[in-house]
C-alpha positions as CSV (number, residue, x, y, z in Angstrom):
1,X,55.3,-12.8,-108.2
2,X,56.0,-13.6,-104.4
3,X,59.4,-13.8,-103.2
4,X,58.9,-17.9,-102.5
5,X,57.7,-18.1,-106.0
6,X,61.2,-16.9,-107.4
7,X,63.5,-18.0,-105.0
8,X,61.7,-21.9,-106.5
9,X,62.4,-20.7,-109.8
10,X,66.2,-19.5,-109.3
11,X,66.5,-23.1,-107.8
12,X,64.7,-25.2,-110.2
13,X,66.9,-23.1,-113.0
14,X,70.4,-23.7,-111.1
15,X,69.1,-27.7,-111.2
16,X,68.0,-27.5,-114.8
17,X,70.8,-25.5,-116.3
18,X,73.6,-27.5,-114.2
19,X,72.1,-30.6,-116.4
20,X,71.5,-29.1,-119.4
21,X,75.8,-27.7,-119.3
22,X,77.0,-31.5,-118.7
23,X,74.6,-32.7,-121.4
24,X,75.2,-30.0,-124.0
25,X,79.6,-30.5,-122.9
26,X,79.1,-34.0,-123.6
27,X,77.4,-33.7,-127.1
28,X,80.3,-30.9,-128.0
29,X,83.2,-33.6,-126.3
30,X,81.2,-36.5,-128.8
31,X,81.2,-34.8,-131.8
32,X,85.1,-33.4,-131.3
33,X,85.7,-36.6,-130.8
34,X,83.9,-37.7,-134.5
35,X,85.5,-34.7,-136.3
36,X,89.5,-35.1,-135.0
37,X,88.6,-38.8,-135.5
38,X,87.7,-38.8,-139.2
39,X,90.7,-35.9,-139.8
40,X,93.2,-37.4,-137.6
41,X,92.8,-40.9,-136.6
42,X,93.2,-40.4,-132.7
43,X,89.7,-41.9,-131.2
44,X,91.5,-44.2,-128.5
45,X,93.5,-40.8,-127.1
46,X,90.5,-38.8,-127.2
47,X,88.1,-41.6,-126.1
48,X,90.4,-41.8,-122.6
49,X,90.5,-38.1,-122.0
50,X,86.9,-37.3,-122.6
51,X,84.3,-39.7,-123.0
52,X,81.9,-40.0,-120.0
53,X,79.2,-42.1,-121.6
54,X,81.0,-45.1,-121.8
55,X,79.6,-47.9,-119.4
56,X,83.3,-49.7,-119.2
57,X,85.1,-46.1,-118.6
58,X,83.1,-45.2,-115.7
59,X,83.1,-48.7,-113.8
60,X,87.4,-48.9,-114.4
61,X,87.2,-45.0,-112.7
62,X,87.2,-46.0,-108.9
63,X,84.1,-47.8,-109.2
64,X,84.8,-49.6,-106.0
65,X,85.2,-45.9,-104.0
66,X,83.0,-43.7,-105.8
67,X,80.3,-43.3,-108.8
68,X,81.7,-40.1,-110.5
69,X,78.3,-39.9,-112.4
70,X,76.4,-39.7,-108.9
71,X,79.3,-37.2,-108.0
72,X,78.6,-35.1,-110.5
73,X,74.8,-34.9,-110.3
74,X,75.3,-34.4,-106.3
75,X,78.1,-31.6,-107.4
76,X,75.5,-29.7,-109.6
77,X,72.5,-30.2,-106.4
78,X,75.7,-28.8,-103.8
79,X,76.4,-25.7,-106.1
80,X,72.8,-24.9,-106.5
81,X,71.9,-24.9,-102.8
82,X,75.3,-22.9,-102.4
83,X,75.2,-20.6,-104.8
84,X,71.4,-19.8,-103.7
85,X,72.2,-19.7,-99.8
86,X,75.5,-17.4,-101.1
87,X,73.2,-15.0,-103.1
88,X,70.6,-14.3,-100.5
89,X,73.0,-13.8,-98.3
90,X,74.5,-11.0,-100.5
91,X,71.2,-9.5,-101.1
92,X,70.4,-8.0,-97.7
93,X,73.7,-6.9,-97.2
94,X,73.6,-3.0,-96.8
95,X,74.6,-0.9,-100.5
96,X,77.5,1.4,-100.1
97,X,78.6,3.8,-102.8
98,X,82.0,5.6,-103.1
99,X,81.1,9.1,-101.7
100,X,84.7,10.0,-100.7
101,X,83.7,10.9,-97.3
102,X,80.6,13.0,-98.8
103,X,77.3,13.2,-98.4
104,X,74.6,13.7,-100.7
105,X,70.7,14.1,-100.8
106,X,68.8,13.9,-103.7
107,X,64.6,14.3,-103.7
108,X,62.3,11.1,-104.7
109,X,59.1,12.3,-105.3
110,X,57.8,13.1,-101.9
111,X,61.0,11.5,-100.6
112,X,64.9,11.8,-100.6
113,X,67.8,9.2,-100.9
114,X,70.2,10.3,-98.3
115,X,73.8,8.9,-99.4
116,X,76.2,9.0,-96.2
117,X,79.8,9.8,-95.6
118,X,80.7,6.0,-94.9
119,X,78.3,5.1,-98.0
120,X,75.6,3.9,-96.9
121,X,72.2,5.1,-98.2
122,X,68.4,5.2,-96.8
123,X,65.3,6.8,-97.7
124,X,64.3,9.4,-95.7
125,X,61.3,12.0,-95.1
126,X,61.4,15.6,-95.2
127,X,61.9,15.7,-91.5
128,X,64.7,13.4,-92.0
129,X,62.7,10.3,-90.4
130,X,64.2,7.1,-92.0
131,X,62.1,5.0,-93.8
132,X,64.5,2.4,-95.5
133,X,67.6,1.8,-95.7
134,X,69.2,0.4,-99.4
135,X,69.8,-3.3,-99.3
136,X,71.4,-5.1,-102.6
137,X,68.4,-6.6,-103.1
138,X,66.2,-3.6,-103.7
139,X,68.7,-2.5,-107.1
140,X,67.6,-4.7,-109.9
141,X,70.8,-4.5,-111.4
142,X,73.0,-5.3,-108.7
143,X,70.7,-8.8,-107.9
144,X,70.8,-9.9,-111.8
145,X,74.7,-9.2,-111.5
146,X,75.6,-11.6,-108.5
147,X,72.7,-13.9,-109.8
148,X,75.2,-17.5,-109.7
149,X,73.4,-18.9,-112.4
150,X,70.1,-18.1,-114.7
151,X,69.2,-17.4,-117.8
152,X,71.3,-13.7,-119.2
153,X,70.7,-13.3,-122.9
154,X,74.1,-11.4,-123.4
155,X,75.4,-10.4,-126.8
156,X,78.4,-11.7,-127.7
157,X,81.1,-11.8,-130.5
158,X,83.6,-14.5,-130.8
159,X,86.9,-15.7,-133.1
160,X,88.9,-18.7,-133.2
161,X,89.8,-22.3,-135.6
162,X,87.6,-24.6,-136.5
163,X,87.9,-28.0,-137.5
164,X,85.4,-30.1,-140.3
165,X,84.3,-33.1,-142.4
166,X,85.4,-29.7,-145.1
167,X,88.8,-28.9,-143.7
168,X,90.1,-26.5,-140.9
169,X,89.9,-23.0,-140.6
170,X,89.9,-19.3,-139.3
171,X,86.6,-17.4,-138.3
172,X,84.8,-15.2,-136.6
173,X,80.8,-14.0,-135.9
174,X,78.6,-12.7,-133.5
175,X,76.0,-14.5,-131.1
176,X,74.3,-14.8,-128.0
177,X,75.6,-16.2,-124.1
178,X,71.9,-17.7,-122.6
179,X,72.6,-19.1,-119.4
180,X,75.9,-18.9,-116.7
181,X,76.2,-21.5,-113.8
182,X,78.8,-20.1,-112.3
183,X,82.0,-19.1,-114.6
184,X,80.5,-21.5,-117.0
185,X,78.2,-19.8,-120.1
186,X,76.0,-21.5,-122.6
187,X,76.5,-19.7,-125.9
188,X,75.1,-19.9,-129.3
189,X,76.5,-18.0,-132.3
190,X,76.8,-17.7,-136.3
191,X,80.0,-17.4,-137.9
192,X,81.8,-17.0,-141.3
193,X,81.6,-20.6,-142.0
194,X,78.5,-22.0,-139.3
195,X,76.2,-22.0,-137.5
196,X,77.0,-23.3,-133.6
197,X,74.0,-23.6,-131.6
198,X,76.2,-25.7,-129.1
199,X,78.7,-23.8,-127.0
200,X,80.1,-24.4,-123.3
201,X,82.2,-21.2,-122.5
202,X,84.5,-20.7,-119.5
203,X,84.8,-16.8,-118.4
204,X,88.3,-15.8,-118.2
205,X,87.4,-12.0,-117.0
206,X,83.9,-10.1,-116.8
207,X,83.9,-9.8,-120.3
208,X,85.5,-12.7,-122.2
209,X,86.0,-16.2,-121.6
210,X,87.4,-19.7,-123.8
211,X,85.1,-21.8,-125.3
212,X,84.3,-24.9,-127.2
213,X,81.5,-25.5,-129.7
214,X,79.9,-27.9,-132.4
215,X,77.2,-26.9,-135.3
216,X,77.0,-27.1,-139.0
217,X,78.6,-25.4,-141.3
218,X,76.9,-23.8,-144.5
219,X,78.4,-26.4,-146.5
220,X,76.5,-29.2,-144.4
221,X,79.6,-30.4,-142.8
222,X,79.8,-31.4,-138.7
223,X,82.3,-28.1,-137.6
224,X,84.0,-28.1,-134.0
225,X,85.3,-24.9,-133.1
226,X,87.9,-23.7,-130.3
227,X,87.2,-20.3,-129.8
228,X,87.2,-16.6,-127.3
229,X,84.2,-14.6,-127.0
230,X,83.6,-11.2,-125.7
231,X,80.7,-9.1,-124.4
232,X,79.6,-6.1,-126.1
């Protein structure tokens, strides 16, 4: 796969996955709405703090100024092209590892990684003839890490309260984070009382982050659930 052929692909998948978190927020925002509705009778309160389908809320919004819909499709297009130009610039920036004012030489094949005293390493010869020196890019781990968005396929566990058409409650299960944009994480877990195939999580720290999600519970019942996931 050429390096034009990727770059296209990161891109398209920043554009896709942007959409895909404001679609998948707004179906979780919808069906809150539905379930603390039906429990708690408060549809006008949560219709003005979240609902961004409604034709009649978007026009009262500044519609003479600005289009927040077209603001937040242009948003998603500006972090893309930001996020991309801000990760390739990150790649070619030169590795340096912690040597503690060290060096070190260790043999690949016919070659040796020679780590400096200021941390920089390069591949050298046996003569000592430089033949690369170690960018960001060329560690496959390091690129997936400062990747801004893309699919990640992390395993997660998560606990919080959840509210249904069966009552409220406490629980806890195990799952998957799919995609990040950013902080943001799509997740998709099972739990003690459901299965939530529908979650929009915010990372807090490396590990862990808040979240919000909406499935089914075993009992057939529309669940919302507030809850904190980790990283194992």
């Amino acid at each position: 796969m050429t390096e034009l052929l990727k770059d296209g692909l990161m891109i398209l998948s920043g554009l896709v996955g942007g959409y895909l978190l404001i679609k998948i927020r707004q179906k979780i925002v919808n069906q809150t709405k539905e379930t603390v509705e039906e429990k708690f009778q408060l549809p006008k309160f949560l219709n003005g703090m979240t609902n961004i389908t409604s034709s009649v809320g978007w026009a009262k919004d500044i519609a003479s100024i600005f289009n927040l819909r077209k603001l937040i499709i242009i948003g998603v297009i500006i972090g893309v092209i930001f996020g991309y130009g801000y990760y390739k610039g990150r790649l070619g920036k030169e590795v340096h590892f912690d040597m503690r004012g060290k060096e070190a030489l260790i043999q690949l094949n016919d070659h040796y990684l020679k780590i400096e005293k200021d941390g920089t390493a390069k591949v050298v010869d046996k003569d000592g003839k430089i033949l690369k020196t170690i960018k960001v890019k060329d560690i496959d781990a390091l690129r997936k890490a400062l990747r801004p968005y893309g699919l990640i396929l992390e395993p997660i566990v998560v606990a919080g309260g959840s509210l249904g058409e069966t009552g409220a409650g406490i629980e806890g299960g195990a799952g998957i984070s799919w995609f990040k944009w950013y902080k943001n994480k799509l997740d998709a877990f099972l739990t003690t009382k459901g299965i939530y195939p529908l979650g929009v999580s915010y990372s807090i720290t490396d590990n862990s982050g808040i979240g919000l999600g909406a499935g089914i519970g075993y009992k057939g019942d529309k669940r919302v659930i507030l809850y904190y996931r980790w990283r194992f």
